[in-house]
TIBA-219568 format. One record per residue (C-alpha): residue in three letters; x, y, z. Coordinates in Angstrom, 1 decimal, padded with zeros to 4 digits, always signed. Example, Ala and Ser with C-alpha at 12.3 -4.5 7.8 and 13.67 -1.06 7.14 Angstrom:
2
[doke 'ALA' [+012.3 -004.5 +007.8]]
[doke 'SER' [+013.7 -001.1 +007.1]]
//
This chain:
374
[doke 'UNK' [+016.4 +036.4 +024.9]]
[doke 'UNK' [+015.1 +035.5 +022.2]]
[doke 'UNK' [+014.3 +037.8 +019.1]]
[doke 'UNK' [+010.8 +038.4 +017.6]]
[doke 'UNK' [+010.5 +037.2 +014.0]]
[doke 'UNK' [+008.8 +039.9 +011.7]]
[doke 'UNK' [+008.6 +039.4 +008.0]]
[doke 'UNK' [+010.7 +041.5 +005.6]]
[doke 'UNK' [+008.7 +044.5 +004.5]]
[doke 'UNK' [+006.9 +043.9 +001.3]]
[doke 'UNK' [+006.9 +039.9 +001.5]]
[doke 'UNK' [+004.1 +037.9 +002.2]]
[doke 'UNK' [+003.7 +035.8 +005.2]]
[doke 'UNK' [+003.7 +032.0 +004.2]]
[doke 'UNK' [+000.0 +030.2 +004.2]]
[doke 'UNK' [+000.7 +028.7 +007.8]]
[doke 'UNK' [+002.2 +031.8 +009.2]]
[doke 'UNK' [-001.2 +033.3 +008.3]]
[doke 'UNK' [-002.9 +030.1 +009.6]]
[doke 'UNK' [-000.8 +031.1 +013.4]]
[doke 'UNK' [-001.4 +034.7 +012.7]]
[doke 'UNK' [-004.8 +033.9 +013.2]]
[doke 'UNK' [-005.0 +031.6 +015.5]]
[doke 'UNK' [-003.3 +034.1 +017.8]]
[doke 'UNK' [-006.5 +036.8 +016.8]]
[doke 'UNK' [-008.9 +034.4 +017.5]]
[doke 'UNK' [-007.3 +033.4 +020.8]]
[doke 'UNK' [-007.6 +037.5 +021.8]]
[doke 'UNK' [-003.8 +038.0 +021.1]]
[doke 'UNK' [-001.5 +035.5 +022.9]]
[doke 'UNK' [-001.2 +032.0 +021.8]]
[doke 'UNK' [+000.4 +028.8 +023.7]]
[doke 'UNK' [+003.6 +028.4 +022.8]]
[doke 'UNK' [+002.5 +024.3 +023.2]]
[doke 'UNK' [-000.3 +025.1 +020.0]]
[doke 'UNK' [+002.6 +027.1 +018.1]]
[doke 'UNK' [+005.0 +023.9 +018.6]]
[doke 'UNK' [+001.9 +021.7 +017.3]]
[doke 'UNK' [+000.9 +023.6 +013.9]]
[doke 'UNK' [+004.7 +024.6 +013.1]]
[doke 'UNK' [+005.6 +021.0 +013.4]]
[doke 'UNK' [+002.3 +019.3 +012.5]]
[doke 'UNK' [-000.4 +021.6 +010.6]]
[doke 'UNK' [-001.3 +019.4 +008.1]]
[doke 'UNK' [-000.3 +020.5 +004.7]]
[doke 'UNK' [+001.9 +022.7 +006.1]]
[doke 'UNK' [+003.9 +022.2 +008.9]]
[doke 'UNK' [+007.6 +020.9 +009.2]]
[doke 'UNK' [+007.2 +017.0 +009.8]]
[doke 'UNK' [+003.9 +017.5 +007.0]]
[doke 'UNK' [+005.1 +019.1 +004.4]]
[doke 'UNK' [+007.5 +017.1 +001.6]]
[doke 'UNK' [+010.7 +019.3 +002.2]]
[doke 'UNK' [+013.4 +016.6 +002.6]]
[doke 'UNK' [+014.6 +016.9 +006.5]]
[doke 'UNK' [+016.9 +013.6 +007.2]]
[doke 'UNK' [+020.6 +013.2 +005.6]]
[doke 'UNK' [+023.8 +013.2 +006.2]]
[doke 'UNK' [+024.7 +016.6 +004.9]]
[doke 'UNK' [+022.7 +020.4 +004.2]]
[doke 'UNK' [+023.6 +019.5 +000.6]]
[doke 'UNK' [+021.2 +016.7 +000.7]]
[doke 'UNK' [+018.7 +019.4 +001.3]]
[doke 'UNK' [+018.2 +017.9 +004.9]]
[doke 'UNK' [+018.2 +019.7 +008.5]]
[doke 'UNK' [+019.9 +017.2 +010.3]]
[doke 'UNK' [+020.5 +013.2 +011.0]]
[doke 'UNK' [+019.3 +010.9 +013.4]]
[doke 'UNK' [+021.2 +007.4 +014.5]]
[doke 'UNK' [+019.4 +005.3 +011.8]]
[doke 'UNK' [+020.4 +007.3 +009.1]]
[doke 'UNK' [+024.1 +007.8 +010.0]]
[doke 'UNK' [+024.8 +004.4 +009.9]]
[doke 'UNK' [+023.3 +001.0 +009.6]]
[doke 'UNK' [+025.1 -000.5 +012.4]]
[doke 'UNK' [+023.0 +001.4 +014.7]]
[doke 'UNK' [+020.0 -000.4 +013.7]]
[doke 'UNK' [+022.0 -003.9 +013.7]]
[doke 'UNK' [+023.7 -003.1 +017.7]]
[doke 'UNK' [+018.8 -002.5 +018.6]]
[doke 'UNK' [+017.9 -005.6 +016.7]]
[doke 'UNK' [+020.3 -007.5 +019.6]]
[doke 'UNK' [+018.0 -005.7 +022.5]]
[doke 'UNK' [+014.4 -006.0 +020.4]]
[doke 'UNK' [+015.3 -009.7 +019.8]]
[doke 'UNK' [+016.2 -010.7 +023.4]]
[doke 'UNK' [+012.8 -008.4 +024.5]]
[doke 'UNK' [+010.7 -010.2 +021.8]]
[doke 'UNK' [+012.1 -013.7 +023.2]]
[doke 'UNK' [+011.8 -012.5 +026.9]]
[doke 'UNK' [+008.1 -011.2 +026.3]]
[doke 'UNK' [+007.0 -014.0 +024.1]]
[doke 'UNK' [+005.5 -011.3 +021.7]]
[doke 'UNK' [+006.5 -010.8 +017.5]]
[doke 'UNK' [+005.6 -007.8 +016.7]]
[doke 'UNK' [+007.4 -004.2 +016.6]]
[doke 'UNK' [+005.7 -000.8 +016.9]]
[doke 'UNK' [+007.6 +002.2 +015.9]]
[doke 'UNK' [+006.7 +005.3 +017.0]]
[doke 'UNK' [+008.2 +008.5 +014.1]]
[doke 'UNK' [+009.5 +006.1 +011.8]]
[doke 'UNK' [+010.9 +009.3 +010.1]]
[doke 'UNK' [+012.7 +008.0 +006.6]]
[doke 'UNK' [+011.6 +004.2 +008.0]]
[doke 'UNK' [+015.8 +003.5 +007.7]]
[doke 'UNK' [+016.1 +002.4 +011.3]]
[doke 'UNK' [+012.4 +000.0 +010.3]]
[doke 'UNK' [+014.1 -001.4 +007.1]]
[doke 'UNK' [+017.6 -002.3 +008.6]]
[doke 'UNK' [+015.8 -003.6 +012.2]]
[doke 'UNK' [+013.3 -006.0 +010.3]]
[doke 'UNK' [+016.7 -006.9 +007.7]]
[doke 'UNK' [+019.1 -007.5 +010.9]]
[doke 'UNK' [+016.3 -009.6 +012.8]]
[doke 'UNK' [+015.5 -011.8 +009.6]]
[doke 'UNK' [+019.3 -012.3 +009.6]]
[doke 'UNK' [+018.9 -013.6 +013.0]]
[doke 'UNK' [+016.5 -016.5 +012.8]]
[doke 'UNK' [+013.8 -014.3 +014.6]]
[doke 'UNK' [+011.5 -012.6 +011.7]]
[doke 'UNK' [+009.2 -010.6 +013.0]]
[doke 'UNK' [+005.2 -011.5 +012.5]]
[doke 'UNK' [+004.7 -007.5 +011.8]]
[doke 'UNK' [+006.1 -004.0 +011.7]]
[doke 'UNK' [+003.5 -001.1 +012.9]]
[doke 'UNK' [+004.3 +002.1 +012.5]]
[doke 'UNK' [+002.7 +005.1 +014.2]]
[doke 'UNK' [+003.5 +008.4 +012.4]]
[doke 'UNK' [+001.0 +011.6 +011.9]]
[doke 'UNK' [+002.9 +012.6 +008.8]]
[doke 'UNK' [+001.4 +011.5 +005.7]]
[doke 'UNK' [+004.2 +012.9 +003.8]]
[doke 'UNK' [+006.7 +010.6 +005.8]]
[doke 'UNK' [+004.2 +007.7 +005.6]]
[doke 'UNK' [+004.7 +007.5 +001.7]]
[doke 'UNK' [+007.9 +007.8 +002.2]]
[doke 'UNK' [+008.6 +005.1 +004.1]]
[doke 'UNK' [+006.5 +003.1 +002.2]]
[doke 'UNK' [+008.2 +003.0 -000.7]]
[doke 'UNK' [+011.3 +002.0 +001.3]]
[doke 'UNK' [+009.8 -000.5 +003.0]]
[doke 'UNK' [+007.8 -002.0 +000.1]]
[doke 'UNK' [+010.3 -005.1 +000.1]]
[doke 'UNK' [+009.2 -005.8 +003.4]]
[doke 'UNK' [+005.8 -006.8 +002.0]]
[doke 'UNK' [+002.9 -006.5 +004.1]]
[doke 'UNK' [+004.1 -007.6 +007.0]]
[doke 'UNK' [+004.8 -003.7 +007.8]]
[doke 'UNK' [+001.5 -001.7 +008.4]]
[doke 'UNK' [+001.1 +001.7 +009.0]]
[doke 'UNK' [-001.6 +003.4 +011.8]]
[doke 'UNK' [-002.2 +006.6 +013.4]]
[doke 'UNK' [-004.2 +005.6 +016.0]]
[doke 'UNK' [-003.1 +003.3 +019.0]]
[doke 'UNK' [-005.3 +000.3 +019.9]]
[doke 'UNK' [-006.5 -000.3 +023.5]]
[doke 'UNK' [-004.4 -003.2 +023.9]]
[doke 'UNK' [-001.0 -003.8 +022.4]]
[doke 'UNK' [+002.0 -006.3 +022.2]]
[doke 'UNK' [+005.3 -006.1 +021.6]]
[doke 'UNK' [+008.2 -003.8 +021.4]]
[doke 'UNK' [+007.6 -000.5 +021.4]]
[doke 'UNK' [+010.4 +002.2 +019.8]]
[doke 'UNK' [+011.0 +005.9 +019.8]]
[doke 'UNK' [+013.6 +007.4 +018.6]]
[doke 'UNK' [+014.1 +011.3 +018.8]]
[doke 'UNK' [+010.3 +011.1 +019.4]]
[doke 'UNK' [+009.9 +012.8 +022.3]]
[doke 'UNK' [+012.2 +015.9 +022.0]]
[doke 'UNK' [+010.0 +016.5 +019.1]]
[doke 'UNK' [+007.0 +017.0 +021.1]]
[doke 'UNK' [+005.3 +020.3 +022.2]]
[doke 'UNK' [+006.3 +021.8 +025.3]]
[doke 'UNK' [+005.1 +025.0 +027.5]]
[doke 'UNK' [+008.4 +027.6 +028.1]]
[doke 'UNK' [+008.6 +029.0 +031.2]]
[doke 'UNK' [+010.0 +032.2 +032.5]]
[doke 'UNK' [+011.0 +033.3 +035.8]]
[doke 'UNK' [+011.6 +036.8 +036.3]]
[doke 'UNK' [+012.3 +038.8 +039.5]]
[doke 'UNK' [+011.3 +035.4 +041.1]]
[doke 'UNK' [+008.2 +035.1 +039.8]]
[doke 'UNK' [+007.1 +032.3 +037.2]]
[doke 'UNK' [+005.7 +033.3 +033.9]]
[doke 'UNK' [+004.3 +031.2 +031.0]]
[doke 'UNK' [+006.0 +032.1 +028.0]]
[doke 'UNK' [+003.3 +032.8 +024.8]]
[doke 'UNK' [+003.4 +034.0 +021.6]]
[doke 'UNK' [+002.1 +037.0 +019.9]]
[doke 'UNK' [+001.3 +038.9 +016.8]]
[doke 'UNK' [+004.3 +041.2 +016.0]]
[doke 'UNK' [+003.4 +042.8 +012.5]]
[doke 'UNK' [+002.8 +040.1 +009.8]]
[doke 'UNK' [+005.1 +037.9 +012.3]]
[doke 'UNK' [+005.7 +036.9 +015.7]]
[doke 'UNK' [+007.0 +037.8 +019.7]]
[doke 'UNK' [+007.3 +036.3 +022.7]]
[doke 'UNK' [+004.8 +037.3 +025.5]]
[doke 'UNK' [+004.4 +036.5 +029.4]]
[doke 'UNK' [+001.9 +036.1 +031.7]]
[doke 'UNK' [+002.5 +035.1 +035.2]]
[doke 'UNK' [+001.5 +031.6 +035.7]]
[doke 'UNK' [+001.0 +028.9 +038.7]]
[doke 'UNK' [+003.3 +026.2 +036.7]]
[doke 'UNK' [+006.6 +025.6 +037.6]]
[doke 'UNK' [+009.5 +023.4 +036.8]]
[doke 'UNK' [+009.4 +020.0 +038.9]]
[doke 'UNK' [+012.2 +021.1 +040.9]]
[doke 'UNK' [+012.5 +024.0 +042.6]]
[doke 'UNK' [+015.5 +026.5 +040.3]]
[doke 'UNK' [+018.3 +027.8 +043.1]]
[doke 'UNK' [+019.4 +031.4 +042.7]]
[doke 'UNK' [+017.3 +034.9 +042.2]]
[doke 'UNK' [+018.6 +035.1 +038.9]]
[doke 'UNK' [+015.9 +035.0 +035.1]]
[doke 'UNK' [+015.9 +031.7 +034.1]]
[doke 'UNK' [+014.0 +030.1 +031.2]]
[doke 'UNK' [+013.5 +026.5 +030.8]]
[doke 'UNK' [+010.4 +024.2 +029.5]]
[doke 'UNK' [+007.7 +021.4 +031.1]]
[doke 'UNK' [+006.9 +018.8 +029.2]]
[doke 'UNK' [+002.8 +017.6 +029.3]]
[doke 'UNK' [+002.7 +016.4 +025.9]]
[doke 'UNK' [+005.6 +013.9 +026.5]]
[doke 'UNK' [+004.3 +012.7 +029.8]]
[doke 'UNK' [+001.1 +012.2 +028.7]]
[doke 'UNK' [+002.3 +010.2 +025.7]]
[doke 'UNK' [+003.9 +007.8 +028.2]]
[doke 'UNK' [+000.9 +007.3 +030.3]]
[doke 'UNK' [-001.1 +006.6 +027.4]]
[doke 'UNK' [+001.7 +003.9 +025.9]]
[doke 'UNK' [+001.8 +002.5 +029.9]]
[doke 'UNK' [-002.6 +002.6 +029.3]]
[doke 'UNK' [-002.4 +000.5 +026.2]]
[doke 'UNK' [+001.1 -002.2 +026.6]]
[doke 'UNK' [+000.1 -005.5 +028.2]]
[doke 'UNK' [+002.9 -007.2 +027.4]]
[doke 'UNK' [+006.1 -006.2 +025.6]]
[doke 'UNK' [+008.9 -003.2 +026.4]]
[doke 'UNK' [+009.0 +000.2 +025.3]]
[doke 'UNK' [+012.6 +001.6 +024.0]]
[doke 'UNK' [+012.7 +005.5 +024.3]]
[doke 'UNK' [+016.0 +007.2 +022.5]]
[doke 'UNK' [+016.9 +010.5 +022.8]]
[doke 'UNK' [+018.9 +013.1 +023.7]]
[doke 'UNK' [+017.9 +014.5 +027.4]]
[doke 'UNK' [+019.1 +014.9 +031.0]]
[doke 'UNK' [+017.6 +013.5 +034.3]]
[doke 'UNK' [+016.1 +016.3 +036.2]]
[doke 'UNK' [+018.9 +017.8 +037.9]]
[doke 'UNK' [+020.7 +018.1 +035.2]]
[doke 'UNK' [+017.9 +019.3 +032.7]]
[doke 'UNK' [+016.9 +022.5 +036.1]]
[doke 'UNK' [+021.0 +023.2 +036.6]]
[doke 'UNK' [+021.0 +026.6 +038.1]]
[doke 'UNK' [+023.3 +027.5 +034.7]]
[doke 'UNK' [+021.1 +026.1 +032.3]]
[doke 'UNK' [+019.2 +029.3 +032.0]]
[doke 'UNK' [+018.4 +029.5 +028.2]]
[doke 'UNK' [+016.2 +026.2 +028.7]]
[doke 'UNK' [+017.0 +023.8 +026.0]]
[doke 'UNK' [+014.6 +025.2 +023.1]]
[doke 'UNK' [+016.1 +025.0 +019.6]]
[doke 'UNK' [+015.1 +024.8 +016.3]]
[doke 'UNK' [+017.1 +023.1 +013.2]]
[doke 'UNK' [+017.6 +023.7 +009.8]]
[doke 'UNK' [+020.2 +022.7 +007.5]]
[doke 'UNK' [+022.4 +021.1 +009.7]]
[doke 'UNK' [+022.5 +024.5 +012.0]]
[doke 'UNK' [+021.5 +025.5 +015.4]]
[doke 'UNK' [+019.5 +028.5 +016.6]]
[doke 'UNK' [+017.2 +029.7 +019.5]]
[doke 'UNK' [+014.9 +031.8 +017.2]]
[doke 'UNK' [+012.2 +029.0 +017.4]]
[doke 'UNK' [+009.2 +031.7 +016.4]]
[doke 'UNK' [+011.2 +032.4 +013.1]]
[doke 'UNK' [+009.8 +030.5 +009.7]]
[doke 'UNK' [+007.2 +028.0 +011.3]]
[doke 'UNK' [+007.2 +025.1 +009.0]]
[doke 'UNK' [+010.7 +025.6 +007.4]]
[doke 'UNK' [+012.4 +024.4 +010.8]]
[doke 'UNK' [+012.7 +021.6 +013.0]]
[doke 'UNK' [+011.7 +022.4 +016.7]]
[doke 'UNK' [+012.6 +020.3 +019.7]]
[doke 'UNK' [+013.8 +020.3 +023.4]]
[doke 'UNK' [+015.7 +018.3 +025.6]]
[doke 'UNK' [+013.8 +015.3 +027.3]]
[doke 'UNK' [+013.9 +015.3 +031.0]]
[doke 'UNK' [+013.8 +012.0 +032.0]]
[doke 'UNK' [+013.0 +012.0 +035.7]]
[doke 'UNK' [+009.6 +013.4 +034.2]]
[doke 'UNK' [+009.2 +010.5 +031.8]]
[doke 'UNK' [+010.4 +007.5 +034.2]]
[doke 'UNK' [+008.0 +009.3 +037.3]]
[doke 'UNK' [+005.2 +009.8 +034.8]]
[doke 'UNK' [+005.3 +005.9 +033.7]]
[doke 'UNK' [+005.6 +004.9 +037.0]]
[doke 'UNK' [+002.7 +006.8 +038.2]]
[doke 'UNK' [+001.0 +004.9 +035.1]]
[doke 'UNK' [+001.9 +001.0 +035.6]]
[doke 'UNK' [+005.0 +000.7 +034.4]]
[doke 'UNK' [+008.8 -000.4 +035.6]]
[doke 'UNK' [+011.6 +001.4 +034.7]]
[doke 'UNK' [+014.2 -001.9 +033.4]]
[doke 'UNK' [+017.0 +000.3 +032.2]]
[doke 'UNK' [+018.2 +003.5 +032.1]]
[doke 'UNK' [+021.6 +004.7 +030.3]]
[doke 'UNK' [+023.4 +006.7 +027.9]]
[doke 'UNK' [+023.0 +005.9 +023.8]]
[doke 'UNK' [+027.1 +004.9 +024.0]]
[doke 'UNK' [+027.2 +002.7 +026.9]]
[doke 'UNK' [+023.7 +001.2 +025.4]]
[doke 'UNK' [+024.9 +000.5 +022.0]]
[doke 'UNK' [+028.3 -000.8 +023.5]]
[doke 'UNK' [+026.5 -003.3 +025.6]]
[doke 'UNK' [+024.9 -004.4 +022.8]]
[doke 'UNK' [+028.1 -005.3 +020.7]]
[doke 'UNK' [+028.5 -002.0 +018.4]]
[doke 'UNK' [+032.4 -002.6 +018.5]]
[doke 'UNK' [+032.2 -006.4 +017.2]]
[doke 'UNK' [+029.4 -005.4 +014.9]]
[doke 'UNK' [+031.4 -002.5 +012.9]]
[doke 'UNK' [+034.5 -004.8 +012.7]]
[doke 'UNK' [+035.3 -005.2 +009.1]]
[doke 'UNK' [+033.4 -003.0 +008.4]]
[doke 'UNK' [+035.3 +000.4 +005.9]]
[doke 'UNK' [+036.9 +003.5 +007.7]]
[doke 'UNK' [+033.8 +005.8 +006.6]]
[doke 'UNK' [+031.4 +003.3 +008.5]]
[doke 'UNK' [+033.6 +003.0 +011.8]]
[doke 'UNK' [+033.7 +007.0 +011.8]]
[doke 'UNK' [+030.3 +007.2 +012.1]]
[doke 'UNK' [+029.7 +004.4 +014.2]]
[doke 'UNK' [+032.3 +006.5 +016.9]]
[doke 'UNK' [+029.7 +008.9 +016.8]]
[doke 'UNK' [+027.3 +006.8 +018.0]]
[doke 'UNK' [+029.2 +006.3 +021.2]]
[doke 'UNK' [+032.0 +009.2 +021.7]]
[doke 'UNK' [+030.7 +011.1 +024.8]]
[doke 'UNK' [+031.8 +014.7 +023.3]]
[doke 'UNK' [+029.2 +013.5 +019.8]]
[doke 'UNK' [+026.1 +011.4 +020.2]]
[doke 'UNK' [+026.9 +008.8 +023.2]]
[doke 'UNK' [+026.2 +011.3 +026.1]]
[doke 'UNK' [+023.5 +013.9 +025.1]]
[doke 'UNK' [+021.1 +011.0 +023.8]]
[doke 'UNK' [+020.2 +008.3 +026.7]]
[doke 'UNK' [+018.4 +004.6 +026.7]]
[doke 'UNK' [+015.1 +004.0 +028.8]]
[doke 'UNK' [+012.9 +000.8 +028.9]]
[doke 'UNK' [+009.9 +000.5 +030.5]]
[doke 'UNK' [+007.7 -002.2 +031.1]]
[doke 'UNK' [+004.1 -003.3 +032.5]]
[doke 'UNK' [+004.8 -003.6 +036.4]]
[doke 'UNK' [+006.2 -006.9 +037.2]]
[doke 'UNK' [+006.6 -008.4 +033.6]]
[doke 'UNK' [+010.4 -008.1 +033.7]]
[doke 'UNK' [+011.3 -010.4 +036.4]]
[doke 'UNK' [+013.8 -012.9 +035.4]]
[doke 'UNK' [+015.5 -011.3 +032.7]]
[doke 'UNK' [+017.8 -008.0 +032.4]]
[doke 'UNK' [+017.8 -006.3 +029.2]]
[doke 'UNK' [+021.3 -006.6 +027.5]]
[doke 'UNK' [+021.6 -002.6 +026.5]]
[doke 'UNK' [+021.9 -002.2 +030.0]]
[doke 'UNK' [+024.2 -004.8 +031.7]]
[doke 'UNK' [+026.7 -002.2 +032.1]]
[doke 'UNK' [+026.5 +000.9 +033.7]]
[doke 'UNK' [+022.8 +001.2 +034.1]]
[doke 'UNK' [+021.9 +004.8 +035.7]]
[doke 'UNK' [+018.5 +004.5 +036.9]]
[doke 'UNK' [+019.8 +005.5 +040.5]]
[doke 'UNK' [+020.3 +008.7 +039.0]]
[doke 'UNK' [+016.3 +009.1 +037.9]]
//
């Protein structure tokens, strides 16, 4: 179980420790894990992804938490532009949304690789609630002119390919408990000048039903579903790319997977105290993908692939594409791929308007598409 986080007597709880502190007074003492996630992560000013503590790089050295795919290594970036080309061509659309463009590494080497290709893109919108990360990427991206724009709302209608990578896991979610068979919603309370866990019993349960008698946390995911409905709402014509590390349902409600998949990040190290230092850590959880691909169906849209990152990027010519290139490069490009590194945990899913993707197969997922398994 996870352990309270108190503050050290005689220190002073950090300004958006106080903000949560009193939130949770305000509230009458317990406070939705699902707000917590939201103003640890996105409190503006003040939480993790809007503050201007570096967060992306290879190493803790860097003064980051941890590194995506784009920022490992180029290639990755070069292996997507194959897949966003053909579904540009396929879809008759030129334009690119990305979705937590994060350092905007995987925007720069995308719009690079598909000027390299003969198919330049008319524009490049990205979609990020961090300010912070918005002037970042900005002053990456300023040789990309102003064919790269930057919004935080979504339009009603929109065209094009849409990307997310390791957007979703970042996404608040609602903990549950069950204990003694009964189902509780995991909260969080005022413990001194920090915070607890607390549980209330609740009528939300996981999807499936959990085998066994035995306590057994785990997590729903509203926020994520209901970003995919409102991305099925507003795509008329294009395909959405979602990256990220996950399990289909079975998997994600295994009987042994009793800790739920809750974690936070910082400095390139794991831990399960996700109450501890809101604002100085990362917090994420596992995607279940059943939810996502029965949530854009629901909404209007086709599931056209489902895989993991390594068979994905191998379909897509990651081998050829890291020949020649040095020994550091091809290492990290392994990575990418290896099923005991990145190429398992994270998986591939497009989706597209119902109907729209008759007469073409995306190339990611030629090979060893698992949608079956959904």
């Amino acid at each position: 179980m996870n352990a309270p986080f108190v503050n050290q007597p005689g220190s002073v709880a950090s300004p958006l420790t106080a903000r949560i502190l009193a939130a949770i007074d305000a509230a009458g003492g317990h406070l939705s894990f699902e707000r917590f996630m939201r103003m640890a992560l996105y409190e503006p000013g003040f939480g993790y992804y809007a503050s201007g503590t570096p967060k992306f790089g290879h190493f803790p050295s860097q003064g980051s938490d941890f590194v995506t795919a784009p920022e490992l290594t180029p290639l990755f970036a070069r292996a997507l532009a194959r897949q966003v080309a053909q579904a540009l061509a396929a879809t008759g659309t030129r334009e690119v949304w990305e979705f937590g463009a994060g350092s905007g590494a995987l925007a720069a080497e995308l719009i690079a690789a598909l000027d390299a290709a003969g198919q330049p893109l008319a524009r490049y919108t990205i979609v990020d609630l961090s300010g912070e990360l918005r002037e970042r990427q900005r002053e990456r991206l300023t040789a990309c002119g102003d064919r790269v724009r930057w919004v935080e709302a979504l339009p009603e209608r929109i065209e094009g390919v849409l990307l997310g990578n390791e957007v979703l896991d970042a996404m608040p979610v609602t903990p549950l408990a069950r204990r003694g068979g009964v189902w509780h919603e995991r909260l969080v309370a005022r413990s001194g000048e920090g915070f607890t866990w607390a549980e209330r019993p609740t009528g939300l349960r996981p999807p499936v039903d959990v085998p066994g008698e035995h306590d057994y946390c785990t997590e729903v995911h509203p926020q994520a579903e209901a970003f995919v409905r409102t991305v099925a709402d507003r795509l008329v014509r294009g395909v959405a790319l979602l990256i990220d590390y996950g399990f289909p349902e079975a998997e994600y409600y295994h009987p042994q997977r009793h800790m739920g998949t809750l974690v936070a990040h910082r400095a390139h190290q794991v831990d399960d105290n996700v109450l501890e230092r809101p604002g100085e850590k990362d917090i994420t959880a596992h995607v279940n993908f059943t939810g996502v691909s029965l949530a854009a169906q629901d909404a209007g849209l086709d599931v056209i692939g489902y895989t993991s990152q390594g068979r994905f990027l191998i379909n897509l010519g990651l081998v050829e594409l890291s020949q020649g290139a040095d020994p550091r490069e091809r290492s990290r490009m392994q990575m990418l791929v290896h099923e005991h590194e990145m190429g398992e945990l994270f998986k591939v899913i497009a989706l597209a308007p119902s109907g729209s993707s008759t007469g073409w197969t995306p190339i990611g997922f030629a090979h060893g598409d698992r949608t079956h398994r959904l």
